[in-house]
Every structure is written in structure tokens, then in C-alpha cells.
N, C-alpha and C positions, 0 to 999 in steps of 0.2 A: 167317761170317768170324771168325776167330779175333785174339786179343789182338794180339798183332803184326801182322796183317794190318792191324788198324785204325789201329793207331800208326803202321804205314808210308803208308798212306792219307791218315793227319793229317799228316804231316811233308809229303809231298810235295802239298799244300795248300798248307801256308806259304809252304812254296821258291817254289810257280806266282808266288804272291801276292805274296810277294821278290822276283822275277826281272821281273815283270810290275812292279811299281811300279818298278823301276830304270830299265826301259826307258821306264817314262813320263816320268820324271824328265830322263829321257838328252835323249826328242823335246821335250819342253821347252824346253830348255835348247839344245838346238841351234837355234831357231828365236827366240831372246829375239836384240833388238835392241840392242847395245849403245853404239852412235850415236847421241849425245845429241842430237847438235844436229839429225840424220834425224827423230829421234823428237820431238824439241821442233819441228820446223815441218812435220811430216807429221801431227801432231795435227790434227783440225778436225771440227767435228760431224755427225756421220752419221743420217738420219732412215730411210734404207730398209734395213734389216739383213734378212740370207741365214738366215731361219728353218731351214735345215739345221745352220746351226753351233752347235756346244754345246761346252761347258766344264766341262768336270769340277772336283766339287767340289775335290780335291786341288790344281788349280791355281787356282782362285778363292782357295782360302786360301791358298796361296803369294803370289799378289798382295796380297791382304791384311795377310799378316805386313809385304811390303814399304813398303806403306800408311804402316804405322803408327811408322814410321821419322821421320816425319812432326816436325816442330817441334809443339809445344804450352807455353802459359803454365803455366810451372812444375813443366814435366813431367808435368801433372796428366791426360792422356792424355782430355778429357773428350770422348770422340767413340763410337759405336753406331754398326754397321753391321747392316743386315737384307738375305739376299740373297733376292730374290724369284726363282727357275727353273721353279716348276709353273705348271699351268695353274689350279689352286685359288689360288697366291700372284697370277696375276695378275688373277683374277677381285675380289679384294681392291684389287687396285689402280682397277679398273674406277667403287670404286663414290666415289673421291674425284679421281682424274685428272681433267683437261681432256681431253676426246674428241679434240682434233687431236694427242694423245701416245699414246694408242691405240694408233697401226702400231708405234710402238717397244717396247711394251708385251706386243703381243703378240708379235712377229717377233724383238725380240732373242735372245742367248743368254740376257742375265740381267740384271736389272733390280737396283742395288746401291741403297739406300735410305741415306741418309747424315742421322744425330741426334747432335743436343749431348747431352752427358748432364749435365745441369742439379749434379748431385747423386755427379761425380766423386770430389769433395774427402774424400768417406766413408770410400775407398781410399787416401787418399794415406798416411796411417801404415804401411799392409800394406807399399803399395810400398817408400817409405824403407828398413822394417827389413828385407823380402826384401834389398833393396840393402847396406844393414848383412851382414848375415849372409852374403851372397858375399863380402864383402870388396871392395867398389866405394866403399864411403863408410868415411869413420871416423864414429864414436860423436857426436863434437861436430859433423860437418857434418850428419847425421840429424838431431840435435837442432835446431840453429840453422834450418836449409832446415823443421824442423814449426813452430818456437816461433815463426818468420818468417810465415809463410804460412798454416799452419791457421785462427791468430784471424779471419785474413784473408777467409777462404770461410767459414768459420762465421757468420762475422754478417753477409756482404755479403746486401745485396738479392737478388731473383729478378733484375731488372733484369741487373744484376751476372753473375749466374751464365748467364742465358741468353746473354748480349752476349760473353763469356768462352768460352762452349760451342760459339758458332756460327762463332766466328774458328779455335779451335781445328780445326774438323769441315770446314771452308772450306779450310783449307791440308792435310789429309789427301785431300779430295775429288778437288784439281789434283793432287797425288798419284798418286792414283789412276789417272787420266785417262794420265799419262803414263806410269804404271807398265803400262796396259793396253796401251798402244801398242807399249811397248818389249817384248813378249808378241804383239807381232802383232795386236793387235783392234784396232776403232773403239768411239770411244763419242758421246753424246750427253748432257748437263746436261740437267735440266728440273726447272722449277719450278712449271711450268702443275698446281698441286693444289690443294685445300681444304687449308690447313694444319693448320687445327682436329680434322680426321678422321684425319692421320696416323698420330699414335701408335697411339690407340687401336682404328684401323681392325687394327694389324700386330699388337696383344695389348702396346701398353706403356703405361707409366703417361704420361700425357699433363704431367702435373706435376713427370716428371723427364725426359720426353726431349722435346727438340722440333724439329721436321722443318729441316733446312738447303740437302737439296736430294738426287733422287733421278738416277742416272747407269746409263743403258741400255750394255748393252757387249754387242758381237759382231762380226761384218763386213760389212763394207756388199756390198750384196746384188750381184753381176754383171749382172744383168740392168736394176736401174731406171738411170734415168742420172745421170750426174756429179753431184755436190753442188755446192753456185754458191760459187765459191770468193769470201772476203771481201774487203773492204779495209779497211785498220786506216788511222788518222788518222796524219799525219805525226808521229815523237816531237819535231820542236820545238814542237807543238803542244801537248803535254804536259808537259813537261819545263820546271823553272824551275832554273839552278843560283844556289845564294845563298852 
């Protein structure tokens, strides 16, 4: 095959590769739910998921980015995501799970593992000046939002830093949850694990990440039957106004 031949060989590679990610993007995007309120009380937890459905990593990360949209203390973004989809990642999961989370485990599309990152605050100068340097901040709000806030996570406790990491990672999670929905999937929370074995079970420092809570996502399988739908407590039950 001759020089040009191979150049036209590569180019019409990309274009496939172009042409094909547009189109995923397209079914995507025609199938996201944009009905809040559908997608906020069509959320509920699903334990029998349709082991034929899968998720490509491209939209995993588009949920993702949307995730992280997410509110955080001080914008300090202190949250880790691990997505588990092989059959290797969930044999890993196997060896610190509760056996009754098992069937989601195996059967989902993809098991999303959700950590505090203790050890955020490392970043937060990068981010600011990134932010300086687009021109999003001025000079004296950079300064004031590090001179305010860094002394702050520098000397705080673990206590601190964990307590900080897992509120942050907690409101990215429900996030997520509804971000998946509105994407068409189900998911399911759980917490049934050895916490101790998290990190280090997935290859992380156990001393900067630590486990908040992992979230099975696919569709609930056609075949098992209905999930038992709940019932929430009255809100005057809950509700005090002062």
C-alpha cells in the first residue's frame, strides 16, 4: 500500500470515529429526561438489574462531569469516583461487600464507588489560579478565598477533613442518582461493606480517601417483579417552622 493510500485509510478512520461518536452523542441525548419533577419521583431503588445493559464509558463520563456540578464547601470539589464495569473490578468488590448486594454487583451495568478525598485542600491554590488565569476571579478575590480558607484545612483535624469530605461526596452521590435517571437508568445506594477494606481493596491511600457510599446503576431487569414501592412519613411529621 502506498503513502497516500495509507493517509486516506487514516483519515477515513477518524471521520468513522467522528461520525460514530456524533451519533452516540445524538442517541444520548435524545433519550435524557428532561422532567424534573418525572425524574425526581420516578427515582427509587432497584435491586434486580437487566445484566444485558451496559454503558459506555463515554456516557459514564458525561454523567460524571454532570455530577460534579454538584455544591461543595468552598468549592474544595473534595470527592473520588471509582467506576467498577469488569468482571475483575467486581470480583474486588466481592471480597468487602455484604453478600445480600452481590445480585447488584454482579448484574448491574456499573457499580460507581463514591470517596471523600480527605486531602482536597492540596489543590485548592491550582484551582483558584486556573480560575485567576481564565479570568473568572480577580487577583484580590484568589487571594482573600486562599488567605481565608487554606490556614483553614491546613491545620484542621482528620476529624474535620473526613466530616467535610463525606458531606461534600454525599450531595455529589444524590446527584448522581438523579443525574442517572434523567439518562434513563436505575440505581441502587449501598452501604452494606467493610469500610476499612474500601480504599485499599480499589488501589487508594486509605489515609486520604475514605468510603461514603457505593451506587449500582443499570435497569431494572423486565423479567423480576416490581420493586415494593415505599412510604415516606408524613412532612408534618418532620417539619418544624420557627
Amino acid at each position: 500500500m502506498d503513502k497516500l493510500a495509507i493517509e486516506k485509510n487514516a483519515i477515513n478512520k477518524l471521520l468513522w470515529k467522528y461520525v460514530n461518536g456524533i451519533m452516540l452523542w445524538r442517541l444520548i441525548m435524545a433519550i435524557i429526561n428532561n422532567d424534573f419533577h418525572d425524574v425526581l419521583t420516578g427515582r427509587h431503588s432497584v435491586r434486580r438489574f437487566d445484566p444485558s445493559v451496559k454503558i459506555s464509558h463515554e456516557e459514564m463520563t458525561e454523567m460524571l462531569k454532570e455530577t460534579i456540578t454538584a455544591p461543595s464547601a468552598c468549592n474544595l470539589q473534595a470527592w473520588k469516583f471509582v467506576v467498577v464495569d469488569t468482571d475483575e473490578g467486581r470480583e474486588k468488590l466481592h471480597k468487602y461487600f455484604m453478600k445480600f448486594n452481590f445480585p447488584q454487583i454482579d448484574k448491574s451495568s456499573a457499580i460507581v464507588l463514591f470517596f471523600g478525598n480527605t486531602l482536597a485542600f492540596k489543590k485548592y491554590s491550582k484551582l483558584w489560579h486556573s480560575m485567576y488565569e481564565a479570568k473568572k476571579v480577580t487577583k484580590e478575590a484568589m487571594d482573600a478565598a486562599l488567605n481565608t480558607f487554606m490556614p483553614l484545612y491546613e491545620k484542621a483535624p482528620r476529624e474535620m477533613l473526613v466530616a467535610d469530605s463525606m458531606v461534600d461526596t454525599s450531595l455529589a452521590a444524590m446527584q448522581f442518582m438523579l443525574i442517572a435517571r434523567e439518562h434513563g437508568y436505575d440505581t441502587n445506594a449501598m452501604a452494606g461493606y467493610d469500610s476499612t477494606k474500601a480504599a485499599t481493596t480499589m488501589g487508594l491511600d486509605p489515609k486520604q480517601y475514605v468510603p461514603v457510599m457505593a451506587i449500582a446503576i443499570g435497569k431494572h431487569d423486565p423479567k423480576a417483579e416490581a420493586e415494593i414501592a415505599t412510604t415516606r412519613y408524613p412532612i408534618s411529621d418532620l417539619v418544624d417552622f420557627e
